[in-house]
C-alpha positions in Angstrom: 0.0 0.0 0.0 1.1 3.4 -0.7 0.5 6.9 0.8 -0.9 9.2 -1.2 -1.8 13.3 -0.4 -4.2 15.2 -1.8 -3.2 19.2 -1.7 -4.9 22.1 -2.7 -2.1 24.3 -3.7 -2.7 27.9 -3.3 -1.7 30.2 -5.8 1.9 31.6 -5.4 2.9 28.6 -3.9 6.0 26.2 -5.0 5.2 23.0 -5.8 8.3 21.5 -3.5 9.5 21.4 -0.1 12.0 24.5 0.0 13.2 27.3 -1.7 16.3 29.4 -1.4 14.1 33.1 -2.1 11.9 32.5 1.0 8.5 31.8 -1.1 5.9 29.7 0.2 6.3 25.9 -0.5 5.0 22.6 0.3 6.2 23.0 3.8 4.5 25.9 5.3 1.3 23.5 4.4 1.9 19.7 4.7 3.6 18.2 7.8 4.2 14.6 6.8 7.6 13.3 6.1 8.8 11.1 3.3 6.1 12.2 0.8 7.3 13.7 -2.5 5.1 15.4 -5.2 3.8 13.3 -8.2 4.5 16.1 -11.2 4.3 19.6 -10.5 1.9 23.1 -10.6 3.0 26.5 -11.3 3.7 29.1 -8.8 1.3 31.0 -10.6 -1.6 27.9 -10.9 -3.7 26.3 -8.2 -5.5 23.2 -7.3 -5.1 19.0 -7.1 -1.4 18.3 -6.4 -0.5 14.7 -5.6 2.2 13.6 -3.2 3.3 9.8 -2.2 5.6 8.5 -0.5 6.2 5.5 -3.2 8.0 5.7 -6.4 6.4 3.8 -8.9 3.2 5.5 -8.1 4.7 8.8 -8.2 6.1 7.6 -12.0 2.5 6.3 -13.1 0.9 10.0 -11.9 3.8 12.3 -13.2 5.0 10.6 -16.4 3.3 11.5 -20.0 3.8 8.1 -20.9 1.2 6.7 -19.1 -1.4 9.5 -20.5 -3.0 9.9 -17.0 -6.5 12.6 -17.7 -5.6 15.8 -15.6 -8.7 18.5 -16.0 -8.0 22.1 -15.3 -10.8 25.1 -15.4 -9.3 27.9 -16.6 -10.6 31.6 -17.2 -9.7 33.3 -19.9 -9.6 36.5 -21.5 -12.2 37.2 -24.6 -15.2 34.5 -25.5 -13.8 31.8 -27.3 -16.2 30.2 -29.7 -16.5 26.9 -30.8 -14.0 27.4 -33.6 -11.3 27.9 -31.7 -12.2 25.0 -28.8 -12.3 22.7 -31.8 -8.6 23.4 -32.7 -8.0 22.5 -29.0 -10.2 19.3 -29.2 -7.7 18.5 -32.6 -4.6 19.3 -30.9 -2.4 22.7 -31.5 0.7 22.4 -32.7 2.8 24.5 -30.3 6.4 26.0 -30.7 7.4 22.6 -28.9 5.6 20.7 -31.3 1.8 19.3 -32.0 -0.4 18.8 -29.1 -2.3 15.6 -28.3 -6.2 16.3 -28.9 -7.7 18.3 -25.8 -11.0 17.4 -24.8 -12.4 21.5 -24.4 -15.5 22.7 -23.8 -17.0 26.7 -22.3 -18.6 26.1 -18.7 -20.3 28.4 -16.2 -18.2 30.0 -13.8 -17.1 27.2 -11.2 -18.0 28.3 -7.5 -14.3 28.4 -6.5 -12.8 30.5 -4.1 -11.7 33.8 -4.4 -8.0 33.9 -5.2 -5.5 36.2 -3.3 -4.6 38.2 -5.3 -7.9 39.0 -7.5 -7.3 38.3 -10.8 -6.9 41.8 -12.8 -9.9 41.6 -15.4 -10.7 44.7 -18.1 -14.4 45.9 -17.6 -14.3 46.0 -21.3 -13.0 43.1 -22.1 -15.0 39.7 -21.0 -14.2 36.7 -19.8 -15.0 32.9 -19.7 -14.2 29.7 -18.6 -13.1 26.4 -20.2 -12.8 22.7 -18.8 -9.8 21.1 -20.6 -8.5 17.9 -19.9 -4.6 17.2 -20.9 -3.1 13.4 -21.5 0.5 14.8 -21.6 2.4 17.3 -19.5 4.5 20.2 -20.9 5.7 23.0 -19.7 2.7 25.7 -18.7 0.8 24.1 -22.0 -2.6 25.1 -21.0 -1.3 28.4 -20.6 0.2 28.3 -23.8 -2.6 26.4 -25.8 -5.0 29.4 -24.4 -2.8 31.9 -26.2 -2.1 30.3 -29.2 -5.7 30.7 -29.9 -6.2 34.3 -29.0 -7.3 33.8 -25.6 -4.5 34.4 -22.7 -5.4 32.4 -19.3 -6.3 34.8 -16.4 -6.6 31.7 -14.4 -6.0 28.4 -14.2 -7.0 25.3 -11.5 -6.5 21.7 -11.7 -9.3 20.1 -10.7 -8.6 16.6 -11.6 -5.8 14.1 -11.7 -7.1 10.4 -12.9 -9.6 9.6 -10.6 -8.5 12.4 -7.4 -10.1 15.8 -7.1 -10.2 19.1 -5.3 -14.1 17.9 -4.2 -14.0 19.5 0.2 -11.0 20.8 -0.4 -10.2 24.5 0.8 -6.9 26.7 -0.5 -4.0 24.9 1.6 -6.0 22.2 2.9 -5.1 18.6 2.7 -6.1 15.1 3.2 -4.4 11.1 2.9 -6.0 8.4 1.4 -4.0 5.0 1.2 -4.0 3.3 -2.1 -2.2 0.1 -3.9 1.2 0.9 -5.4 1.3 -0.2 -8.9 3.1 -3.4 -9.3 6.7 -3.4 -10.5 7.1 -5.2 -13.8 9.4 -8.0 -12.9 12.7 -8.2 -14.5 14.8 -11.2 -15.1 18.3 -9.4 -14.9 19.4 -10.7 -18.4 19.3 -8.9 -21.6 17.0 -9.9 -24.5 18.3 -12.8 -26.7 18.6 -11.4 -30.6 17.3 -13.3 -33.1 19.8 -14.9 -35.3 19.8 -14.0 -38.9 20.8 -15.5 -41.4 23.0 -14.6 -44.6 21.8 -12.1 -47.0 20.9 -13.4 -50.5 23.9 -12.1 -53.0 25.1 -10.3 -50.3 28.4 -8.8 -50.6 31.1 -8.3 -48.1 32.7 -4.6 -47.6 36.5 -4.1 -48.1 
């Protein structure tokens, strides 16, 4: 069995346990030792942020290669229409390269707690909010998809990792479930045997 945390991460707050410029980090809220976070969430981002104290559960949450669903609500600024959602549903190609396809759609605004600060919003200018879910993890990418369509992210909270999320969860606040590590693949020790091949038809040797 493994240890797993669920943390509601406050915005401007690291996503590790210190920090050599005296911001807040994962210590001024979680008291438990031996637990290490399971991917990352920008300073500037809030919500779901996953810590365990067991590796191979840590790899299944963090690593792209296992395409774990993470869903973030983000406001934005402008009203994206369904044009543009439907380039995010495609996948974007980004700077970095294409995007997997985004499941995006508009939403009412989530009953969510204020953030501290306010997010700065132009009286002229509105604002909505999308549900996207990512299968991959890149740097800031939701930020980045939001742009590349003409719509910059005021905010942004993870909601969701897999099947974990923010549901009684305040800013800061915490809780610990106990789940089953994912089994280790086992591993004999010896390389695999190559196939033997035989000689090429008319093949000639190199001098």
């Amino acid at each position: 069995m493994a240890r797993l945390i669920l943390f509601n991460k406050p915005f401007q707050v690291l996503s590790q346990f210190s920090d050599d410029q005296g911001r807040r980090t994962l210590k001024d809220y979680i008291p438990v030792p031996d637990v290490y976070p399971a991917g990352r969430l920008d300073w500037d981002s809030e919500g779901l942020l996953l810590l365990t104290d067991d590796g191979a559960l840590q790899a299944r949450i963090a690593s792209p290669r296992f395409h774990l669903p993470k869903t973030y609500l983000a406001q934005v600024e402008g009203a994206p229409g369904e044009a543009e959602l439907e380039r995010l549903r495609r996948g974007i190609t980004l700077k970095d390269g294409p995007c997997r396809p985004a499941p995006s759609r508009a939403v009412d605004a989530p009953a969510l707690w204020p953030r501290d600060p306010p997010v700065r919003t132009r009286l002229t200018v509105p604002d909505r909010w999308l549900e996207i879910t990512l299968d991959e993890g890149r740097n800031r990418q939701v930020r980045r998809m939001t742009a590349a369509i003409g719509h910059p992210t005021l905010r942004l909270v993870r909601w969701r990792i897999g099947d974990w999320s923010l549901d009684g969860l305040a800013p800061g606040e915490w809780r610990e479930l106990t789940v089953h590590a994912p089994k280790a693949r086992p591993s004999s020790g010896r390389r695999p045997r190559r196939r033997a091949r035989g000689p090429r038809p008319n093949a000639s040797r190199r001098r």
